[in-house]
Backbone bond lengths (Angstrom), bond angles and torsions (degrees), N, CA, C in turn:
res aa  C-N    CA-C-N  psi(-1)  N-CA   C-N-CA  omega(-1)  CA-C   N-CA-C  phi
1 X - - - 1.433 - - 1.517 108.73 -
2 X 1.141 117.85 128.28 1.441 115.88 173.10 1.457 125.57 -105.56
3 X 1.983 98.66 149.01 1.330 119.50 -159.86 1.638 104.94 -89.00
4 X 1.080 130.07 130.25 1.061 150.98 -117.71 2.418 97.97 -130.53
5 X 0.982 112.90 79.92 1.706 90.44 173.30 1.375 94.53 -61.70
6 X 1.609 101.89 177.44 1.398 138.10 -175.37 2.157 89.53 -60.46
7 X 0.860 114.72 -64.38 2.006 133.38 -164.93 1.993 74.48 -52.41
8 X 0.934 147.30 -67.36 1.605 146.87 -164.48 1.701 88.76 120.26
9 X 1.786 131.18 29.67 1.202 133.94 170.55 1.325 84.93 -77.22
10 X 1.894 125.30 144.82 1.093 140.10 172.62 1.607 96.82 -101.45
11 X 1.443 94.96 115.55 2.040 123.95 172.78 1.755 110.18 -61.27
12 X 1.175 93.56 -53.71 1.672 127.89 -151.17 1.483 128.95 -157.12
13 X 1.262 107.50 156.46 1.700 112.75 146.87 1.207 116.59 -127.53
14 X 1.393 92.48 -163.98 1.872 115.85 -176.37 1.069 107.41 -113.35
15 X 1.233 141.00 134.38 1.353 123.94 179.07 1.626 108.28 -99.14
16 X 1.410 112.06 -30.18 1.240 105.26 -177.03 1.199 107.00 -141.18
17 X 1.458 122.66 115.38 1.296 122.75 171.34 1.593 140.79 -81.39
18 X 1.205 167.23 -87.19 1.130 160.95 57.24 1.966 89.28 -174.67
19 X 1.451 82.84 136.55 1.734 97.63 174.66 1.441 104.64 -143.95
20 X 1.573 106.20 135.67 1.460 134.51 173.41 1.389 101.16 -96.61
21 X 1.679 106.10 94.02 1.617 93.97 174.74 1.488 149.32 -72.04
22 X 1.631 95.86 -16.50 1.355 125.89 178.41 1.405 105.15 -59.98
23 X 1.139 111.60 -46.69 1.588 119.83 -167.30 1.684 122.32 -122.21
24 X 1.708 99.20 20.56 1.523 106.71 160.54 1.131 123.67 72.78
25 X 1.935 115.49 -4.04 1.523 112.33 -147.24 1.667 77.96 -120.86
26 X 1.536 109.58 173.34 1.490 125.75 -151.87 1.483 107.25 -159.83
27 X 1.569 116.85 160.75 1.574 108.45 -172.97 1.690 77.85 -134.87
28 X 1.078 134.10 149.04 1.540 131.51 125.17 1.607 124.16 -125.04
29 X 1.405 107.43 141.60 1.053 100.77 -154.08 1.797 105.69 -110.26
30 X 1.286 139.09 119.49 1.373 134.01 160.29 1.237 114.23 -45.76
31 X 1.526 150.61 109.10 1.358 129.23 -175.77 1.700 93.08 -109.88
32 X 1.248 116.02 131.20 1.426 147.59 155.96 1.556 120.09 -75.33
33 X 1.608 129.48 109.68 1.149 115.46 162.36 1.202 129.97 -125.86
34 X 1.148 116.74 65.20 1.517 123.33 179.61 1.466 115.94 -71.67
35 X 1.413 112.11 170.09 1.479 104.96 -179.46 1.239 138.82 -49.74
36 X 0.890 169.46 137.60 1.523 165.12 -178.41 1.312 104.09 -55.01
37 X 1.414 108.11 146.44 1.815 110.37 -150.20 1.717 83.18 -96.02
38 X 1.051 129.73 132.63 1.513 143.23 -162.60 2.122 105.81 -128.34
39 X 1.400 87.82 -48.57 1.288 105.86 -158.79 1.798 102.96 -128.37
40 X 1.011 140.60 154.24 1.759 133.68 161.03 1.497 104.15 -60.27
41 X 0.755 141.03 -73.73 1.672 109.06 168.09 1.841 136.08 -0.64
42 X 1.740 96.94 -65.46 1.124 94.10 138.52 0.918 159.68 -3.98
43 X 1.575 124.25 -87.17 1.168 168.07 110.47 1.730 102.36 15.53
44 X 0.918 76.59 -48.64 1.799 90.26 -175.15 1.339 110.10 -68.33
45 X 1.404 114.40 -54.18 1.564 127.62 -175.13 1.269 100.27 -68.02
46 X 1.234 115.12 -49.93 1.682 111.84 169.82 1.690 114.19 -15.86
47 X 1.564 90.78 -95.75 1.240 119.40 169.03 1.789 112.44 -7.43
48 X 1.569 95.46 -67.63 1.878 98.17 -169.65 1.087 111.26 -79.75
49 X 1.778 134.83 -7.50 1.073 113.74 174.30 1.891 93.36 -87.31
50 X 0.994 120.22 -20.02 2.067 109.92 172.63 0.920 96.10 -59.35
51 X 1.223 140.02 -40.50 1.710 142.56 -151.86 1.656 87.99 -76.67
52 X 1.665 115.05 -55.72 1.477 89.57 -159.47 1.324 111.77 -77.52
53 X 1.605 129.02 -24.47 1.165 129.95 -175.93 1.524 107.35 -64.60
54 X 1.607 126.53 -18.08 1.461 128.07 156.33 1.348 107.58 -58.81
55 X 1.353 123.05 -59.02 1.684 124.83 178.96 1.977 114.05 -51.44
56 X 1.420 107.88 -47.19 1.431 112.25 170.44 1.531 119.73 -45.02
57 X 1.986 98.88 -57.42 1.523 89.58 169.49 1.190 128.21 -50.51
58 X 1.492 106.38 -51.24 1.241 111.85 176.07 1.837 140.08 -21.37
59 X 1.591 80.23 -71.99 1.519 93.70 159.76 1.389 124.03 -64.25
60 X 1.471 132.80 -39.15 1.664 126.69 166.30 1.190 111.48 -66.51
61 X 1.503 148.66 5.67 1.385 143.97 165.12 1.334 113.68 -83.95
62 X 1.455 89.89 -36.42 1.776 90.84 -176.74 1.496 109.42 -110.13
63 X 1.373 124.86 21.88 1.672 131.01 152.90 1.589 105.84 -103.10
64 X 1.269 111.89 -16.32 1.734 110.99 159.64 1.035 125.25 -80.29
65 X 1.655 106.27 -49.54 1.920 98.69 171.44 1.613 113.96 -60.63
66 X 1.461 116.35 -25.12 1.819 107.26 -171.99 1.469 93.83 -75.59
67 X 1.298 128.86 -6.02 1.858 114.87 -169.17 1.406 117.15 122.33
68 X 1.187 98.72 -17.06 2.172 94.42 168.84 1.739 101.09 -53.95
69 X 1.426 103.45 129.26 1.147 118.54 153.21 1.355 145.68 -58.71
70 X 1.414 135.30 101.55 1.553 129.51 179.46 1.973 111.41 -76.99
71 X 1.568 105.55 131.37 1.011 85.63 -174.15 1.595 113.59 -105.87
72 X 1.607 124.93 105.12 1.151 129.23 -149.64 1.474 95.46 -66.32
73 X 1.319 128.21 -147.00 1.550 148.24 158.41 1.608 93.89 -120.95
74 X 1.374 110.69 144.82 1.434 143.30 178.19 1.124 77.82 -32.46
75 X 1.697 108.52 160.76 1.291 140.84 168.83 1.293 122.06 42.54
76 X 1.695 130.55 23.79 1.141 151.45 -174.91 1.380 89.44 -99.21
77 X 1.538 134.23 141.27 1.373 159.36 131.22 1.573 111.36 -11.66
78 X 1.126 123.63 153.89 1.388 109.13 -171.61 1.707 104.95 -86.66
79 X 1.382 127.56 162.92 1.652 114.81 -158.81 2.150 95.25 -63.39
80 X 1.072 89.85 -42.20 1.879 94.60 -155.18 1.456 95.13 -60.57
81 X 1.652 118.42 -20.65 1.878 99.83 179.60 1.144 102.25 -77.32
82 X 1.141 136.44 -3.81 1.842 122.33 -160.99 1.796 91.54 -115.62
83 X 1.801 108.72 146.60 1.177 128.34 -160.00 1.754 82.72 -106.73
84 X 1.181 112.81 97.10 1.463 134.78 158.76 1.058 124.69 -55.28
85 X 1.479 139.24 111.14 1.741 145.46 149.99 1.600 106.11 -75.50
86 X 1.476 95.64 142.38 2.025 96.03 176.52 1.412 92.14 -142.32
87 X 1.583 92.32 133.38 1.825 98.93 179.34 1.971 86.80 -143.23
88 X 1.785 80.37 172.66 1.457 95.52 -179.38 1.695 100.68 -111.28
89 X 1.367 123.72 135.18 1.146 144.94 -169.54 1.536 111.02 -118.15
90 X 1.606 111.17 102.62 1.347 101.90 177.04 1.299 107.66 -111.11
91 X 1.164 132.08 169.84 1.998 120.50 177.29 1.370 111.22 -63.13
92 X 1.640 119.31 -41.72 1.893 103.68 -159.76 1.107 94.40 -151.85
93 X 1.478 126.09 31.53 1.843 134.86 -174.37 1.408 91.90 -118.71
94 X 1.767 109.37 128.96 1.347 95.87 137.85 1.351 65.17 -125.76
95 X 2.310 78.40 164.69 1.762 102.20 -176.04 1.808 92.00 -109.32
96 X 1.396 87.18 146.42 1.269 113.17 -162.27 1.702 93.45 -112.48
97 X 1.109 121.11 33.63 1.275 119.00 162.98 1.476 109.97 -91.64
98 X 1.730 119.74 141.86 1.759 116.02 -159.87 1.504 97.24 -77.11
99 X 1.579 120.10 -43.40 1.339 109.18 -170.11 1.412 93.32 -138.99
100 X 1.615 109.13 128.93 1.265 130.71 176.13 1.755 126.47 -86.77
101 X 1.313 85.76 -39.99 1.759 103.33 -160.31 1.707 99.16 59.20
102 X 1.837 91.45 155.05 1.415 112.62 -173.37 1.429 130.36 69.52
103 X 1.345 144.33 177.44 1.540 116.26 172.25 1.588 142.94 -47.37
104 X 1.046 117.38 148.52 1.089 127.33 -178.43 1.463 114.81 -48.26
105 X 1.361 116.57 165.15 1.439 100.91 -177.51 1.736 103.45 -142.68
106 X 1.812 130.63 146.86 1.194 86.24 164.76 1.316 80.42 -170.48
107 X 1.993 120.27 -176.40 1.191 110.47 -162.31 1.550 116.59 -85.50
108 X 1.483 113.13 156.58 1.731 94.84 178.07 1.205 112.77 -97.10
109 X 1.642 126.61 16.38 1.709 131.21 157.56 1.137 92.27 -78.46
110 X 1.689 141.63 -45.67 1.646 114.95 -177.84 1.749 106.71 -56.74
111 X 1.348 94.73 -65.17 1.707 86.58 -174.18 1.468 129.41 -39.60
112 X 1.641 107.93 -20.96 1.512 104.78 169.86 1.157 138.69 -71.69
113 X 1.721 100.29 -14.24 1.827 145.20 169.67 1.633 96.32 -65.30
114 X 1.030 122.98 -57.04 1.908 131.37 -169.73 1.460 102.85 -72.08
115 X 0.833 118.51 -21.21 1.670 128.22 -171.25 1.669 106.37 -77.23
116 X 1.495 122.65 132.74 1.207 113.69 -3.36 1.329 113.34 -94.47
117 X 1.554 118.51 -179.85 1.679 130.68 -163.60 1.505 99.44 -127.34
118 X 1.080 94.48 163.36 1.595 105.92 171.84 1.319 122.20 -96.99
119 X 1.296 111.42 1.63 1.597 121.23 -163.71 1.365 91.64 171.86
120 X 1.522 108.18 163.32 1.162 132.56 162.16 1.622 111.64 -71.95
121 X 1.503 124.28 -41.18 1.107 119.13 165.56 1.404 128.57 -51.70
122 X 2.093 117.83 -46.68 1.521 124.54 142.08 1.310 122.68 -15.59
123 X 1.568 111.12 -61.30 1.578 112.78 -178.84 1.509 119.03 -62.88
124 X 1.294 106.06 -40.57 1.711 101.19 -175.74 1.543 105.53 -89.75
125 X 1.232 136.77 -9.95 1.360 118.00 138.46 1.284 139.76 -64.06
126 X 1.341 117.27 -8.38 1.674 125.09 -177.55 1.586 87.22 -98.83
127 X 1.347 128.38 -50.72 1.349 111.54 -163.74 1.703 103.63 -80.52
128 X 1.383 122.98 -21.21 1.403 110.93 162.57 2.081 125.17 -60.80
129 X 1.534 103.21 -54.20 1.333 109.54 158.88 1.490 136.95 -82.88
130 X 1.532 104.75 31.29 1.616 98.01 -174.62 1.995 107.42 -90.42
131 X 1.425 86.68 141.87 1.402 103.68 -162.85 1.303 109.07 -61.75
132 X 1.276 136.39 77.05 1.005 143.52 146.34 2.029 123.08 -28.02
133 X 1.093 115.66 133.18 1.423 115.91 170.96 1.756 101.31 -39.62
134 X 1.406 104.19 138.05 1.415 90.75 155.90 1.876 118.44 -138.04
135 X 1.407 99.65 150.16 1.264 103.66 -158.91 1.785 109.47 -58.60
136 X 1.364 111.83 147.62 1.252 114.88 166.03 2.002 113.56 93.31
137 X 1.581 82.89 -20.23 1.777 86.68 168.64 1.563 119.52 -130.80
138 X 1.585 107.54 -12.23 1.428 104.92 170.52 1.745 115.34 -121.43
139 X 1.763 96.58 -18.96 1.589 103.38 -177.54 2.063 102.17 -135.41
140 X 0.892 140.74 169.55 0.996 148.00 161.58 1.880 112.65 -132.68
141 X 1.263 104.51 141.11 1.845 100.38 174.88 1.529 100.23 -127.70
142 X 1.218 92.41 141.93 1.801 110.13 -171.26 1.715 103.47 -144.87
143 X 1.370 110.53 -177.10 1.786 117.72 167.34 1.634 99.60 -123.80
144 X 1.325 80.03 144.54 1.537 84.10 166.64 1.488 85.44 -145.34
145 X 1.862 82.91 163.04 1.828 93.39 -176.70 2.026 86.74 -117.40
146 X 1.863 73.71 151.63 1.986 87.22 -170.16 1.462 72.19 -142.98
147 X 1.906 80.15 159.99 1.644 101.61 -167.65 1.879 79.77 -108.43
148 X 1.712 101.25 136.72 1.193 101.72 170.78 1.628 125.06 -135.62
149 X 1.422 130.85 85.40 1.498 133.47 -142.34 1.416 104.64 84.49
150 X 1.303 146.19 49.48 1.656 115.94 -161.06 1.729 131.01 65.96
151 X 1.040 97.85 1.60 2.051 102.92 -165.48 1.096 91.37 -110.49
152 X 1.337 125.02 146.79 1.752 118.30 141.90 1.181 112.59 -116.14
153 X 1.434 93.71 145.18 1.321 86.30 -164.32 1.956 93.40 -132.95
154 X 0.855 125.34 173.17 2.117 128.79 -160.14 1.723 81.59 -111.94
155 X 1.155 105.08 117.76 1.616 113.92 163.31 1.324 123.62 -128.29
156 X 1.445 135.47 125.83 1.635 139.43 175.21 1.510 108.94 -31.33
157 X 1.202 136.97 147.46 0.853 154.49 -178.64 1.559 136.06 -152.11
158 X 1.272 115.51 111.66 1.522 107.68 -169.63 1.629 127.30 -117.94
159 X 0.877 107.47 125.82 1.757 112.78 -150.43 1.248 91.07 -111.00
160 X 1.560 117.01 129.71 1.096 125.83 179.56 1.464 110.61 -96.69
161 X 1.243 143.30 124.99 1.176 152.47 -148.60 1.761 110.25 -101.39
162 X 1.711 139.16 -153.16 1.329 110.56 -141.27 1.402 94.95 -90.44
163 X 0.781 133.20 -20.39 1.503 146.19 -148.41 1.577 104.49 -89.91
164 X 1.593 130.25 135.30 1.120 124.26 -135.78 1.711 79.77 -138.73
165 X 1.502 103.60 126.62 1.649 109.50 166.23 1.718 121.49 -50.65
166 X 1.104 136.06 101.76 1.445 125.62 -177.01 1.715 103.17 -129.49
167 X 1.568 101.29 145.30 1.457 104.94 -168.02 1.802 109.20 -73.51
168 X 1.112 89.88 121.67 1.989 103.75 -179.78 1.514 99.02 -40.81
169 X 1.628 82.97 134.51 1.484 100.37 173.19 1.933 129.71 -38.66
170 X 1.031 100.43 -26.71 1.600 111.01 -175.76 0.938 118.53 -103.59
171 X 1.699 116.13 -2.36 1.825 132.47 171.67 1.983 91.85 -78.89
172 X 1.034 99.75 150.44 1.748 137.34 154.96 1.579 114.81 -136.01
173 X 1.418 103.08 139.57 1.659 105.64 167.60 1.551 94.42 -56.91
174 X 1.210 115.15 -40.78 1.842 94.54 -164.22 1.470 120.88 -83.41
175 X 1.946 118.02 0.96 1.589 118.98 150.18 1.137 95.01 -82.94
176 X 1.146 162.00 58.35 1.155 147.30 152.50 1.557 131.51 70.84
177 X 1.621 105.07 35.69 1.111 113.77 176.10 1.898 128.16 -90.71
178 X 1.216 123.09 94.16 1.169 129.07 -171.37 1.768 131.25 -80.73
């Protein structure tokens, strides 16, 4: 959906909209598609394109609150009544950085996992409480030193503990369980 200056000069868009009309509340999503993180390099690019789609929001929140126009589809609520969520959406990244600042960020193959929802509010509670591994009962991280050519060298290491990843009962490969 596109953001609208005061002149009808187009600022921006939306890339992803979704509105719960009953309850006023809204998701939009920044989607990021950089390469698929393969290598830490990667990883890296990952990262700065979340970073800029944090800076993008950034800037379209505050060219909407001064008066840039969003241009909804007919019979949509006007933007300022609806209680807006803004996240960054990359295809197969989540960033594993502990503290980001600014919106949240996360992958849109998980969200295709949460799908379907009952609401937009549904969705951002599954992607706020989704059960993530957690350390010390499903994974543990330690160093170990490995000899590599003759060298040793101290490398991270993550040991997965007794408990064995198995696809949730209500997943099928054919809903889209990968």
């Amino acid at each position: 959906m596109k953001v609208l200056a005061h002149n009808r000069r187009k600022i921006g868009d939306l890339d992803i909209v979704a509105l719960d009309p009953d309850r006023k509340s809204g998701l939009i999503v920044e989607v990021k598609w950089p390469i698929d993180a393969r290598v830490l390099a990667d990883a890296w690019k990952q990262e700065s394109a979340i970073d800029k789609g944090r800076e993008q929001i950034a800037r379209l929140k505050s060219e909407i609150s001064d008066g840039a126009d969003v241009k909804l589809p007919q019979g949509w609520p006007q933007f300022s009544d609806v209680e807006w969520t803004w996240i960054v959406g990359t295809a197969r990244y989540l960033d594993p950085r502990r503290s980001s600042g600014g919106p949240p960020a996360t992958c849109l193959r998980l969200v295709e996992q949460l799908l379907p929802a009952t609401s937009v509010h549904d969705l951002l509670q599954r992607l706020e409480n989704f059960p993530y591994p957690q350390e010390g009962k499903e994974f543990a991280l330690s160093w170990k030193r490995v000899v590599v050519g003759g060298v040793t060298v101290k490398a991270r290491m993550i040991e997965l503990l007794a408990t064995t990843p198995r696809v949730p009962t209500d997943r099928r490969r054919s809903r889209g369980w990968t």
